[in-house]
Backbone as CSV, one residue per row, in Angstrom:
resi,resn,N_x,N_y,N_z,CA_x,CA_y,CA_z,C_x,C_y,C_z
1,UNK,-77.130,15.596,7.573,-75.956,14.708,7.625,-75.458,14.405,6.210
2,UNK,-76.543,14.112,5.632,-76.090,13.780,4.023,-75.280,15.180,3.299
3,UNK,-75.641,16.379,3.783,-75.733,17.736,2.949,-73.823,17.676,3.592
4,UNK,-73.724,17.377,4.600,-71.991,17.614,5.439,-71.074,16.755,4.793
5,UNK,-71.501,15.419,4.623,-71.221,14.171,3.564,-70.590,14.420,2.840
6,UNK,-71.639,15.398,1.543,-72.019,15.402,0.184,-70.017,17.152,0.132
7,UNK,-70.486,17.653,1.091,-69.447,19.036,1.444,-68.229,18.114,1.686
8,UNK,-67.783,17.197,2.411,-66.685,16.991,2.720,-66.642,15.638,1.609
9,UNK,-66.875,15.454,0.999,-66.770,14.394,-0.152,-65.824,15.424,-1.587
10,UNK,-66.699,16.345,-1.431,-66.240,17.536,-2.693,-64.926,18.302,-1.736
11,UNK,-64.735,18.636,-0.765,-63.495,18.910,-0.238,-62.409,17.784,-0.870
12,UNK,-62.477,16.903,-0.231,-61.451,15.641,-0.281,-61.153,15.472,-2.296
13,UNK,-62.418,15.941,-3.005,-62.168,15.132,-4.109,-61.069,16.473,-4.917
14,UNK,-61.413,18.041,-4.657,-60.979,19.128,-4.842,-59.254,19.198,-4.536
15,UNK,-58.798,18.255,-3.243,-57.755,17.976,-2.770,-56.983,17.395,-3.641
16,UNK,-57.676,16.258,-3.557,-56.870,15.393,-4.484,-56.879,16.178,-6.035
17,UNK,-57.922,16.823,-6.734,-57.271,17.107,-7.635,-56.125,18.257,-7.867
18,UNK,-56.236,18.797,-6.718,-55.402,19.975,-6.629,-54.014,19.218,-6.258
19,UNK,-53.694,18.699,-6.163,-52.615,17.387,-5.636,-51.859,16.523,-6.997
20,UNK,-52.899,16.230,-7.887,-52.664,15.929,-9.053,-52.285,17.013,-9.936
21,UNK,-52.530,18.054,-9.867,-52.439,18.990,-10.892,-51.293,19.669,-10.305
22,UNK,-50.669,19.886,-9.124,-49.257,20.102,-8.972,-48.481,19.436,-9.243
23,UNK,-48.190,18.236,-9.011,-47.614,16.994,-9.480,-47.237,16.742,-10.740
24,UNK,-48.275,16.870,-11.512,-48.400,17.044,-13.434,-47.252,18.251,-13.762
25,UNK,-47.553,19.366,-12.835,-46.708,20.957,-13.217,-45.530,20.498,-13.422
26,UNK,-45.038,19.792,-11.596,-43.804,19.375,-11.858,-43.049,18.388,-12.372
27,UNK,-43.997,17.759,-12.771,-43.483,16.664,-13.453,-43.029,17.454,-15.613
28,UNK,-43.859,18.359,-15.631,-43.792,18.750,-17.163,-42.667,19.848,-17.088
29,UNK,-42.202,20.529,-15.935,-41.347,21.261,-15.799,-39.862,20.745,-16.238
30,UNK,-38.862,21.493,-17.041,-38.216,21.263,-17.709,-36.477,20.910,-16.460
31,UNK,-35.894,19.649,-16.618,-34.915,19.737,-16.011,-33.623,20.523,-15.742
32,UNK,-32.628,20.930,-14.920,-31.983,21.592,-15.000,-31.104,21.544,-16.443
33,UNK,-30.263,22.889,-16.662,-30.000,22.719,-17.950,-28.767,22.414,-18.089
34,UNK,-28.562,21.155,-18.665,-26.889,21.016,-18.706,-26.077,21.091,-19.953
35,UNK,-24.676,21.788,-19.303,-23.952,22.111,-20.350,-22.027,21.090,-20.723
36,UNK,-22.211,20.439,-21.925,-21.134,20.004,-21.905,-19.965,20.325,-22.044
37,UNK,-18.722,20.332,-21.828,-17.600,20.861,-21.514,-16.830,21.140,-22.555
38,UNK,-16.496,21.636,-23.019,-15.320,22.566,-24.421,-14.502,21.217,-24.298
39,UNK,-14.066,20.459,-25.243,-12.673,20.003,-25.954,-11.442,20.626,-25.889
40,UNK,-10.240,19.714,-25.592,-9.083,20.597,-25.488,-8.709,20.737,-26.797
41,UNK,-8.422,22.213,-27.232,-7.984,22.607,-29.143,-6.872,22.213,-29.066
42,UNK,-6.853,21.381,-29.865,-5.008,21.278,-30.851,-4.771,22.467,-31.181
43,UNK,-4.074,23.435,-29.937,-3.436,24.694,-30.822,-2.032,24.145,-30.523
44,UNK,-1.289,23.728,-31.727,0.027,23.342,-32.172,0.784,24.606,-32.392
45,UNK,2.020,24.108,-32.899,2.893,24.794,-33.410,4.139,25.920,-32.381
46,UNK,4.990,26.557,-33.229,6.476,26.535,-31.962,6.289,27.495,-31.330
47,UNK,4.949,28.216,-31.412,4.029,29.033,-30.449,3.130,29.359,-30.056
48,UNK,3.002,29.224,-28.846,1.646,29.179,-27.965,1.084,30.069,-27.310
49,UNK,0.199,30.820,-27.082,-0.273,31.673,-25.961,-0.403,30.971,-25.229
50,UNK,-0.291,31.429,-23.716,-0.803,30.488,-22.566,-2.097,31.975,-22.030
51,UNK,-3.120,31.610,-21.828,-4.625,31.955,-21.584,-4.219,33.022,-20.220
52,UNK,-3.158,33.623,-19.888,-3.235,34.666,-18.618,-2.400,35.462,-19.180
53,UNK,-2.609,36.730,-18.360,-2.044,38.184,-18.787,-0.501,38.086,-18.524
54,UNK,-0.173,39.285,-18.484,1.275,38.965,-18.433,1.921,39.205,-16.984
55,UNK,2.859,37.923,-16.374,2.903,37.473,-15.324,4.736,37.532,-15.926
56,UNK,5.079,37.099,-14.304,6.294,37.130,-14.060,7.118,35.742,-14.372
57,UNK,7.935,35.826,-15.543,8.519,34.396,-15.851,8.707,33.746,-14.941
58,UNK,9.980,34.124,-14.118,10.047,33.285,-12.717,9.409,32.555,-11.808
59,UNK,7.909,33.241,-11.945,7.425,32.755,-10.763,6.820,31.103,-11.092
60,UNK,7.276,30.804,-9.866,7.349,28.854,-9.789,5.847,28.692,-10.740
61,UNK,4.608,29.205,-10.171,3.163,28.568,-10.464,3.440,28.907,-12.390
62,UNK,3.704,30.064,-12.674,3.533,30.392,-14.103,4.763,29.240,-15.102
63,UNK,5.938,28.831,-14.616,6.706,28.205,-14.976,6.416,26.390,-15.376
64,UNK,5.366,26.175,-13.734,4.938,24.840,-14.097,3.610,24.716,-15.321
65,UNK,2.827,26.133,-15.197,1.796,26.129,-16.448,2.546,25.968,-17.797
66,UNK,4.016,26.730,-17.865,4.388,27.085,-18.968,4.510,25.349,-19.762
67,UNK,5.279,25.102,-18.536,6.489,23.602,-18.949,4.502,22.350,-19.346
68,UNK,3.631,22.436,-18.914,2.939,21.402,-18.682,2.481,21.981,-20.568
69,UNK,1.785,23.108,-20.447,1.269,23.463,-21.686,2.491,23.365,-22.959
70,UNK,3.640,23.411,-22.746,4.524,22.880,-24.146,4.858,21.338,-24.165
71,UNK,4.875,20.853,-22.709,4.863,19.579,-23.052,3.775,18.782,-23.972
72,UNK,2.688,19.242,-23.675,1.539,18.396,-23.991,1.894,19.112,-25.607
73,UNK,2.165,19.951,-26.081,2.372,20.206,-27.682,3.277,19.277,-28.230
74,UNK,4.453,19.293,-27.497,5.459,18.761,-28.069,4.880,17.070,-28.147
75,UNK,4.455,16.468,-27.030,4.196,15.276,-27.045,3.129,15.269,-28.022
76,UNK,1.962,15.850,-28.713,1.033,15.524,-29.958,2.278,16.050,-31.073
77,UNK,2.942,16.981,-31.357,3.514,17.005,-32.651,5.362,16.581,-32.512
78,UNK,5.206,15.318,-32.940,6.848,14.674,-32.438,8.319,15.144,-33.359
79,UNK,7.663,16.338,-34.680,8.408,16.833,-35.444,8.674,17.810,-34.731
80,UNK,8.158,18.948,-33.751,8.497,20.063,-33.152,10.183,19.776,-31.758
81,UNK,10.603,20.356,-32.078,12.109,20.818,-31.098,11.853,21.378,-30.087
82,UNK,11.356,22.444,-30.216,10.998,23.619,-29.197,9.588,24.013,-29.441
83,UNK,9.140,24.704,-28.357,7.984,25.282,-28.565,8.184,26.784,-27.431
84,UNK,8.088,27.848,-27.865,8.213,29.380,-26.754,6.483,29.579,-26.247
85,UNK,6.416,30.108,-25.371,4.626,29.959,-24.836,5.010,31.094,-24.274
86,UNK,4.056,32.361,-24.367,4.113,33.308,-24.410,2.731,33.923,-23.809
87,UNK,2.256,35.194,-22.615,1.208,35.745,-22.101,0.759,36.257,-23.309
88,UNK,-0.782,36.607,-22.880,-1.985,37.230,-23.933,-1.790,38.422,-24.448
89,UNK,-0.693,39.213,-23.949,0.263,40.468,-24.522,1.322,39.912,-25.165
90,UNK,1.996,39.362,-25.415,2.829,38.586,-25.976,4.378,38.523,-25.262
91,UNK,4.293,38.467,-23.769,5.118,39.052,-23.298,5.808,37.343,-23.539
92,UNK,6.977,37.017,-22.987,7.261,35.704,-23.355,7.589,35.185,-22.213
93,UNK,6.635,33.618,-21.625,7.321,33.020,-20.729,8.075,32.039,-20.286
94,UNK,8.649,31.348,-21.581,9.159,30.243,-21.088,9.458,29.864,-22.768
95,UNK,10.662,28.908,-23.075,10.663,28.110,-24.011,11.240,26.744,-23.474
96,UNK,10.392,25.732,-24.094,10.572,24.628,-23.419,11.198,23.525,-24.697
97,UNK,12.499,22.924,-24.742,12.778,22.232,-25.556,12.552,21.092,-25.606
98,UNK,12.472,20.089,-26.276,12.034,18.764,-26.578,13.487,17.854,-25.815
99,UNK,13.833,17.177,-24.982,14.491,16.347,-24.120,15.343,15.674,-25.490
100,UNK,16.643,15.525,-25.469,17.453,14.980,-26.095,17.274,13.133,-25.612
101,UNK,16.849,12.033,-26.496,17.396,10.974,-26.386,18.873,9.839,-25.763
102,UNK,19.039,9.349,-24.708,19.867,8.962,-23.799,21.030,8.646,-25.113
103,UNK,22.104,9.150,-24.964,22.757,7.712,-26.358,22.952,6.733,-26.120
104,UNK,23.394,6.188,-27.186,22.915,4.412,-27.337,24.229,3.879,-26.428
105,UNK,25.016,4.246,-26.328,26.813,3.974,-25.590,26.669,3.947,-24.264
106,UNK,25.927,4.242,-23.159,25.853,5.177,-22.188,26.486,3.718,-21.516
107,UNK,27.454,3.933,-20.681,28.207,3.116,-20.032,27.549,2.983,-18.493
108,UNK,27.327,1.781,-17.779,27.118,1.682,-16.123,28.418,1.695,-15.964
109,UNK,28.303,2.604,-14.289,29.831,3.129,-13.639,29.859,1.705,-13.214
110,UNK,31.285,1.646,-12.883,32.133,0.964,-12.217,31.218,-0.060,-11.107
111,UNK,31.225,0.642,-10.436,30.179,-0.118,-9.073,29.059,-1.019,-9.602
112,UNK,28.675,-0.298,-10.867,27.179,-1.296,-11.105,27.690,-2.363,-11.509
113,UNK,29.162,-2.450,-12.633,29.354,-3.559,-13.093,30.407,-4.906,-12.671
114,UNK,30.135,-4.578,-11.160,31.085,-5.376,-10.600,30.566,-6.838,-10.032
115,UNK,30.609,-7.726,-10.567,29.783,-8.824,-10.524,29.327,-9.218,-8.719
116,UNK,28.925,-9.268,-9.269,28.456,-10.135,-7.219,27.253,-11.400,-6.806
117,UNK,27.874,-11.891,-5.726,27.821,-13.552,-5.597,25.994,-13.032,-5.270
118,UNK,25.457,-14.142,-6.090,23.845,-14.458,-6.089,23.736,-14.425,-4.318
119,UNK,22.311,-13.981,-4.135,22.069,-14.193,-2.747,21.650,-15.627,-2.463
120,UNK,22.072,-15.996,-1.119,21.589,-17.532,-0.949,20.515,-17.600,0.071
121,UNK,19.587,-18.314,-0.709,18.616,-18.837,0.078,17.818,-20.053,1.144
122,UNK,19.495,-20.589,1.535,19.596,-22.172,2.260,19.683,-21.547,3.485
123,UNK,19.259,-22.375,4.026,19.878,-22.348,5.420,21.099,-22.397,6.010
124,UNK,21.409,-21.047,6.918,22.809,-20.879,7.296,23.356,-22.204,8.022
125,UNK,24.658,-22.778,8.049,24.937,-23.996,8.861,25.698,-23.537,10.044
126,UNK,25.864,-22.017,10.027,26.214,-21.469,11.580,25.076,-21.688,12.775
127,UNK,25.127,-22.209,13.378,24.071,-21.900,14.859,23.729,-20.679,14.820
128,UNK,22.779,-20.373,15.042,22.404,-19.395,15.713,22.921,-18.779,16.861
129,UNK,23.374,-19.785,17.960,23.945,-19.074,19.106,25.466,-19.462,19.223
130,UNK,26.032,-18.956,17.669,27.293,-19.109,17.885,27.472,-17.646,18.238
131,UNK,28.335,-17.456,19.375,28.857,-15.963,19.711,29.706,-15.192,18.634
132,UNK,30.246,-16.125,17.774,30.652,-15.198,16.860,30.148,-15.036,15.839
133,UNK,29.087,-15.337,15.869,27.890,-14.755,14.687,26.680,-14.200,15.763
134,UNK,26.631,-13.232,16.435,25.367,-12.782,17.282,24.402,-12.819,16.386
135,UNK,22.916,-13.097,16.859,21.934,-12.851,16.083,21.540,-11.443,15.723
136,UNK,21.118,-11.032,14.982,20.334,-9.710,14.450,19.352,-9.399,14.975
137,UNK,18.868,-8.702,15.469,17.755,-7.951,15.824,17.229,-6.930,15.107
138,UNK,16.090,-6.982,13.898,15.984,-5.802,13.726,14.913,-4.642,14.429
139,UNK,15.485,-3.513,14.348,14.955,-2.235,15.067,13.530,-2.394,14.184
140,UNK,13.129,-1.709,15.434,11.292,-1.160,14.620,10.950,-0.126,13.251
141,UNK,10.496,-0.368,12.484,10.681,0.745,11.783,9.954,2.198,12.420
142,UNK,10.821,3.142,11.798,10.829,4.663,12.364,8.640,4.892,11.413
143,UNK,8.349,5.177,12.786,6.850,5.503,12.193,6.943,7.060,11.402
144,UNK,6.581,6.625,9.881,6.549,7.796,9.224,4.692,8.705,9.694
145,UNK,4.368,9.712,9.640,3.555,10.563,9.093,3.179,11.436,8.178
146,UNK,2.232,10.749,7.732,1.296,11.458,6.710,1.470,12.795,6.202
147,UNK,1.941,13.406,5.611,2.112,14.951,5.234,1.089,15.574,4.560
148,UNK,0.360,16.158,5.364,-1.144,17.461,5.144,-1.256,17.298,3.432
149,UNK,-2.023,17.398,3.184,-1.983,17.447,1.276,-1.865,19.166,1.407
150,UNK,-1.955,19.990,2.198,-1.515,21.649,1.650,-0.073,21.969,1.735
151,UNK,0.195,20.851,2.791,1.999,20.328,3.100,2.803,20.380,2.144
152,UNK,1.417,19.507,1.132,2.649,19.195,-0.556,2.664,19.659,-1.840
153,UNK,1.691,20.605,-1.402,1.706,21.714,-2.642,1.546,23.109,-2.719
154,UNK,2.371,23.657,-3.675,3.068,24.877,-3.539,1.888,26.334,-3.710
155,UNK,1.366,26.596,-2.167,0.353,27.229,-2.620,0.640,28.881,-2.296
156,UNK,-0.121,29.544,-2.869,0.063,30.814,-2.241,-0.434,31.907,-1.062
157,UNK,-0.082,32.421,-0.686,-0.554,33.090,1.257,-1.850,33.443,0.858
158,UNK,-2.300,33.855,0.227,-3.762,34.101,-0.243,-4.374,32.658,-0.231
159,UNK,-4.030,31.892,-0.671,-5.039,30.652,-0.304,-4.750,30.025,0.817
160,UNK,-3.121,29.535,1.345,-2.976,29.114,2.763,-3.674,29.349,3.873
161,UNK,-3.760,31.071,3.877,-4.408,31.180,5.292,-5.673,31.068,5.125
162,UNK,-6.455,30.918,3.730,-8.161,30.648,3.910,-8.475,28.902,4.307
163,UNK,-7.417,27.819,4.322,-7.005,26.645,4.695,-7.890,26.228,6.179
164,UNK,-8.682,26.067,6.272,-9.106,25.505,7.571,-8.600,23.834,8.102
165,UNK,-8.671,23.329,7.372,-8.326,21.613,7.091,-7.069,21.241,6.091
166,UNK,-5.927,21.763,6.189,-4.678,21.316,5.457,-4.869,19.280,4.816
167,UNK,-5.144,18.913,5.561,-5.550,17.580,5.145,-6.760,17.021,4.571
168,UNK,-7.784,18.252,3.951,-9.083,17.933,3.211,-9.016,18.514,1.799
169,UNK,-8.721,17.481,0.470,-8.693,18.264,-0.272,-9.886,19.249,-1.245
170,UNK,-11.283,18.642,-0.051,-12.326,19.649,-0.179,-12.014,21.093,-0.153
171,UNK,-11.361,21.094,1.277,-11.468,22.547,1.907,-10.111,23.402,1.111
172,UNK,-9.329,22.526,0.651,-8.450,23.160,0.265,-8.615,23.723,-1.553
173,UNK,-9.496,22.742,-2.300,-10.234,23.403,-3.553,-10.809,24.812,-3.310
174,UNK,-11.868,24.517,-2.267,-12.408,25.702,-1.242,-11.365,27.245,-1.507
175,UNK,-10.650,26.863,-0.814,-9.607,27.902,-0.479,-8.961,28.713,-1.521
176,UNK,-8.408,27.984,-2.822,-8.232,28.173,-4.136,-9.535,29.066,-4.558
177,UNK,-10.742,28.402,-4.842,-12.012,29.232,-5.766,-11.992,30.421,-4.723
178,UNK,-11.605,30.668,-3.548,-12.125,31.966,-2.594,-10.586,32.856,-3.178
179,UNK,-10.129,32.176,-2.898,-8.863,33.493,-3.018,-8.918,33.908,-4.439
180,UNK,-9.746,33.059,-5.674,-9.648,33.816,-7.274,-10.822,34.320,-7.176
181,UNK,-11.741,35.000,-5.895,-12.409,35.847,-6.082,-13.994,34.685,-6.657
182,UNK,-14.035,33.494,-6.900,-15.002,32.938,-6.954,-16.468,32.792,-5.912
183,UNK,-17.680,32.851,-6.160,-18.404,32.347,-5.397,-18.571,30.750,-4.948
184,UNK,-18.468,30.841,-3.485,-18.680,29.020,-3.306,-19.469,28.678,-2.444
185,UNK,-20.049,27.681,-2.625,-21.162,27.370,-1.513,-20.567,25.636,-1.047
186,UNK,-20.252,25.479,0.284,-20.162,24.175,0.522,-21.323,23.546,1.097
187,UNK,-21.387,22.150,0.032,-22.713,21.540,0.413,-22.196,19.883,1.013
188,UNK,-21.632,19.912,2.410,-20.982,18.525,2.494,-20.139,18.335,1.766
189,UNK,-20.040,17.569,1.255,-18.774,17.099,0.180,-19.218,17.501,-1.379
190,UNK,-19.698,18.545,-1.477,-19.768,19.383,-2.655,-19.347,20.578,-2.633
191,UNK,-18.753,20.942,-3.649,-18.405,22.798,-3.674,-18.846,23.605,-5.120
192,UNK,-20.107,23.926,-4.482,-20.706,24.810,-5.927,-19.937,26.462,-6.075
193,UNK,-19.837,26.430,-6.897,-19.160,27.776,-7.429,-19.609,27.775,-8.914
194,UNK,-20.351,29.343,-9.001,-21.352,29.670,-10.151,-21.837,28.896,-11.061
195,UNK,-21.645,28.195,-11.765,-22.504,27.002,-12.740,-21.662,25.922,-12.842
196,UNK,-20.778,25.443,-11.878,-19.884,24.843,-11.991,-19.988,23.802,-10.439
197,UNK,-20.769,22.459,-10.312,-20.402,21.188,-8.854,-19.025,20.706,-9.093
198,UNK,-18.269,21.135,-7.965,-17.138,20.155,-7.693,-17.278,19.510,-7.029
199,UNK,-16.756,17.823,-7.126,-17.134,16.983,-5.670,-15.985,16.156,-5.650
200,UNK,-14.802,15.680,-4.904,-13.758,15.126,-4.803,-14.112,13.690,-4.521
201,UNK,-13.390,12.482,-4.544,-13.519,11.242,-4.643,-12.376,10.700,-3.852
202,UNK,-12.527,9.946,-3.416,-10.649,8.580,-3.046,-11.080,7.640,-3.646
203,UNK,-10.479,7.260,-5.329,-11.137,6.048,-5.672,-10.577,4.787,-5.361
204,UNK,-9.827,4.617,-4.088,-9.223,3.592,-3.986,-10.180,2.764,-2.847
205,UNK,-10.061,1.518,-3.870,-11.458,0.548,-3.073,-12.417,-0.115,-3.877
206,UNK,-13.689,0.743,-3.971,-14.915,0.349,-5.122,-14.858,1.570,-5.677
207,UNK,-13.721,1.445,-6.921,-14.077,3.192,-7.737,-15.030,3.229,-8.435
208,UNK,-16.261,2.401,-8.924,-16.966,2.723,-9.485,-17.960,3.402,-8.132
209,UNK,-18.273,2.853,-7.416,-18.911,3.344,-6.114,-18.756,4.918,-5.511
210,UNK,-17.308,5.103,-5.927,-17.040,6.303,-5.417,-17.530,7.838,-6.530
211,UNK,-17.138,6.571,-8.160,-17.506,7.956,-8.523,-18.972,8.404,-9.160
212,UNK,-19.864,6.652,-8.599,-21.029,6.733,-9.262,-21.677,8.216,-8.148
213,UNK,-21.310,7.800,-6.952,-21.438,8.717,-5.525,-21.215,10.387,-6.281
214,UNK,-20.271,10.585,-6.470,-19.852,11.892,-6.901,-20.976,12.373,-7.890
215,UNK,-21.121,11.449,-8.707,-21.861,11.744,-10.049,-23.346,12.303,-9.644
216,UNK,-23.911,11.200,-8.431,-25.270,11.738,-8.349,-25.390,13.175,-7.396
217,UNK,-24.257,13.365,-6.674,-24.285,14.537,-5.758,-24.069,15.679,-6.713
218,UNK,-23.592,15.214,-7.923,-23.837,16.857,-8.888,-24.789,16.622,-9.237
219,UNK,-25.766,15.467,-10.233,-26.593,15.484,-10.547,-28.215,16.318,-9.803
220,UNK,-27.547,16.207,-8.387,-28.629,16.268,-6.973,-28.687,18.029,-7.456
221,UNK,-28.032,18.814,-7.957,-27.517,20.106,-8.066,-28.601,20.845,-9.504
222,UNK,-28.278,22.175,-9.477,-29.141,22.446,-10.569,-28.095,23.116,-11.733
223,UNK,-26.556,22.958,-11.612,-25.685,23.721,-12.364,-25.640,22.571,-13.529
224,UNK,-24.718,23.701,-14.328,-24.474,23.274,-15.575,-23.443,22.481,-16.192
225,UNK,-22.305,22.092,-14.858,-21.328,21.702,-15.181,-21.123,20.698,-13.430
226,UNK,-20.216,19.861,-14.195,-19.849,19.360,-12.742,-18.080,18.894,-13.199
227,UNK,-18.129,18.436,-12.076,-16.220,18.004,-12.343,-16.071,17.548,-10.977
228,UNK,-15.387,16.212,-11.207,-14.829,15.060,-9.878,-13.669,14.922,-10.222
229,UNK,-12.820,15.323,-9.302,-11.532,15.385,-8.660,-11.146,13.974,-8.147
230,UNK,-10.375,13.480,-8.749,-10.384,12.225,-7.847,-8.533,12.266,-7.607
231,UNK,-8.706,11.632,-6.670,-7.276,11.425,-5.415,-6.560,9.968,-5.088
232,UNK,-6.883,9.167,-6.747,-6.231,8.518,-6.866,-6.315,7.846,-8.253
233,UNK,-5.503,6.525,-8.483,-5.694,6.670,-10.302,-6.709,5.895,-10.454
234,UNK,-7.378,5.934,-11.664,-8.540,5.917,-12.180,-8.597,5.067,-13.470
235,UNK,-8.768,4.065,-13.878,-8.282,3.638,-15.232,-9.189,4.667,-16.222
236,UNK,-7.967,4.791,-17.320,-8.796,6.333,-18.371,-9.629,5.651,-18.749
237,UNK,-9.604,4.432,-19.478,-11.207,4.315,-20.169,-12.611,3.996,-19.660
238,UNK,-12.457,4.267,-18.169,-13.425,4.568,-17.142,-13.936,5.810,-17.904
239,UNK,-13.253,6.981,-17.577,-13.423,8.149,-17.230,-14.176,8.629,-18.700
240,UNK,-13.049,7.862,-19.411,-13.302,8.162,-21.120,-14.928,7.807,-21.339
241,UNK,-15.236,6.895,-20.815,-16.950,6.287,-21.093,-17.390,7.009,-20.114
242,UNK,-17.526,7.728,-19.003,-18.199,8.014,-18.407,-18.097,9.375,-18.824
243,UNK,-17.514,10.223,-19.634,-17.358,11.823,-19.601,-18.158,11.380,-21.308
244,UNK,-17.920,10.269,-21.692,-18.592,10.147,-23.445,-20.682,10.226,-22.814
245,UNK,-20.907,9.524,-21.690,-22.216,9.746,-21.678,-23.129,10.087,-21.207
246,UNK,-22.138,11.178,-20.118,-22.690,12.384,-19.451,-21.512,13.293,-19.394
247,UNK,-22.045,14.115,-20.904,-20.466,15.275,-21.357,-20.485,16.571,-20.297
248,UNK,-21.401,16.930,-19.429,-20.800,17.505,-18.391,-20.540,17.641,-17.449
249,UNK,-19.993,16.714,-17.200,-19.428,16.226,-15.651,-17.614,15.760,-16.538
250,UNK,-16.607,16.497,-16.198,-15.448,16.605,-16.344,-15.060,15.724,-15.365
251,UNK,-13.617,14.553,-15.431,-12.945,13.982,-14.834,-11.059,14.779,-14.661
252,UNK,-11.198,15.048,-13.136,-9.506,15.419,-13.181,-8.590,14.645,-12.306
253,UNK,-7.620,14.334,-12.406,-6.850,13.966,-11.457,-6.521,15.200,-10.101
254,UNK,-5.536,14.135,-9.674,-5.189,14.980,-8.218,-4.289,16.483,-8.663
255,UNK,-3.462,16.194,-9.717,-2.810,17.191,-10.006,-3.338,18.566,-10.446
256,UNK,-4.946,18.043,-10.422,-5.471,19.580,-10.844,-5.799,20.750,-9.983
257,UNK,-5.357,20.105,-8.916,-5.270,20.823,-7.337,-4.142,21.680,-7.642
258,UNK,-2.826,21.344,-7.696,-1.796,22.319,-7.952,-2.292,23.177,-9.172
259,UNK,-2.282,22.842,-10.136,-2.646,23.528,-11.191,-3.748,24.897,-10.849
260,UNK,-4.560,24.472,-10.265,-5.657,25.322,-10.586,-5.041,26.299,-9.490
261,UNK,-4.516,25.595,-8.121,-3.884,26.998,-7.382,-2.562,27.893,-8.279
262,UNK,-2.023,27.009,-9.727,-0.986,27.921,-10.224,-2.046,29.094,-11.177
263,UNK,-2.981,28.587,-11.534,-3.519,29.801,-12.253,-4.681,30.741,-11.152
264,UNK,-4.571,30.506,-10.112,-4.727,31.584,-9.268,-3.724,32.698,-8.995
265,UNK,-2.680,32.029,-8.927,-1.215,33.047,-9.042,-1.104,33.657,-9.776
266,UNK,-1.412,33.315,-11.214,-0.967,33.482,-12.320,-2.269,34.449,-13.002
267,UNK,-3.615,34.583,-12.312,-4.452,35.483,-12.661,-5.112,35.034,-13.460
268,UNK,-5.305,33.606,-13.216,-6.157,33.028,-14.260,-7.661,32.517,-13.721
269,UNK,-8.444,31.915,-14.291,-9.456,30.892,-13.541,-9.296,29.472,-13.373
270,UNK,-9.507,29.339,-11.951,-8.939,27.962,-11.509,-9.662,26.989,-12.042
271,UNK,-11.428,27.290,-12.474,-11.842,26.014,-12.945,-11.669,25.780,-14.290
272,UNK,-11.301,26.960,-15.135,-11.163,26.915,-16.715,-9.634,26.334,-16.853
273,UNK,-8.603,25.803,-15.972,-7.401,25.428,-15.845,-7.365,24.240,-15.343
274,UNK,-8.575,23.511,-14.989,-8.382,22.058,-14.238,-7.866,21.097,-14.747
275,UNK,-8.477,21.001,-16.085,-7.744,19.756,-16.793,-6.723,19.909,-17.742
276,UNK,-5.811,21.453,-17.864,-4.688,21.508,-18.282,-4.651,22.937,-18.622
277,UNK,-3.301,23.575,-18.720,-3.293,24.929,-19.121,-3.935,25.104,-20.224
278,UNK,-4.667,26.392,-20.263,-5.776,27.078,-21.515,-4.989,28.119,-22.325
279,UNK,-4.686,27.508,-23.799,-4.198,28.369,-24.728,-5.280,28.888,-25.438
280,UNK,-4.715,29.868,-25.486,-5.470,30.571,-26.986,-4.771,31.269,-28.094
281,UNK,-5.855,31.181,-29.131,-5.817,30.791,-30.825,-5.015,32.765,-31.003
């Protein structure tokens, strides 16, 4: 009895150390590796490459990259007029001029400046049920509906029909990384694509809640990058402290939804385009 004891005493103690010594492994094992996100370059001046091959001026998606990427020049250098932005061949797509100032003269028409009696806020001394003042009734208002978020942006048949949910702007990121040929894996309300967690937000409510939420569902991940989409506004110096002390996890607005489907059009990469058209030097 003692000898079975003495055997299952050294089992149990063998356990446990074998229990401890996995534990230790993973505990000394090195965390996933993260990578922080490139800075947008001040590439200035009255010409720009815009980061895709050479595409068709006209087309709507390449036109809104063009106009967004000279704006943002013109608005850092307030001496520049114009700026021309031009494909990685140098083909040319767009020149975008600096908006002329309203002049100082600008006259209100006629109608605006025609004085009119203050509204009154007393009580009418007509009755109510005088017949020649009938009362008002107003009608119900006309019930508006919601318009699909794929409803409201200008996407292309290559991503439309991969659209399962027009009103999820999960599925519709989704749809974008598949049609540029990306790998994606949906994990619930995550969309991994190669070293890169996307996870979308509605920060309207408790936005810190929403995007602390986002934050740990990339963290939960083993990539190198993350980026939260959020679908409503955000005060920047949120975003600003939170991208200063975990540099890879990127903050975009809603607009980076259109965007990233224009540099799918445009033959670009949708996630290297999220937070604004990509020039190069």
């Amino acid at each position: 009895m003692v000898e079975v004891l003495a055997v299952l005493g050294l089992a149990a103690l063998a356990a446990v150390l074998v229990w401890g010594w996995r534990r230790l492994s993973r505990a000394a094992e090195p965390g996933p590796r993260r990578t922080a996100w490139g800075g947008d370059e001040d590439r200035g001046g009255t010409r720009i490459v815009l980061d895709i091959e050479s595409s068709d001026p006209d087309d709507p998606a390449v036109q809104r990259l063009v106009q967004e990427a000279a704006h943002r020049v013109l608005a850092r250098d307030r001496d520049l007029v114009e700026v021309e932005v031009v494909a990685r061949d140098g083909t040319v797509l767009g020149v975008e001029h600096r908006p002329e100032p309203l002049p100082a003269d600008v006259e209100l028409p006629p109608a605006l400046r025609t004085p009119h009696a203050p509204a009154r806020h007393t009580p009418s001394p007509v009755p109510q049920s005088d017949p020649g003042h009938p009362r008002y009734v107003a009608e119900p208002a006309p019930e508006v509906r919601a318009t699909p978020l794929a409803e409201r942006l200008d996407l292309a048949p290559a991503i439309r029909s991969r659209i399962a949910d027009p009103d999820r702007a999960l599925d519709v990121l989704r749809a974008i990384l598949e049609a540029s040929d990306r790998p994606v894996e949906v994990d619930g309300d995550l969309l991994v694509t190669g070293d890169v967690a996307v996870a979308v937000v509605d920060p309207r409510g408790d936005t810190e809640r929403a995007l602390n939420h986002a934050f740990l569902r990339i963290q939960g991940t083993d990539v190198a990058r993350g980026m939260i989409v959020r679908l409503g506004y955000v005060d920047p110096t949120l975003t600003r402290r939170r991208e200063a002390a975990a540099p890879h996890v990127r903050h975009v607005g809603a607009d980076a939804i259109q965007r990233m489907a224009d540099a799918v059009a445009a033959g670009a990469d949708p996630i290297a385009f999220a937070a604004g058209p990509v020039t190069v030097g």
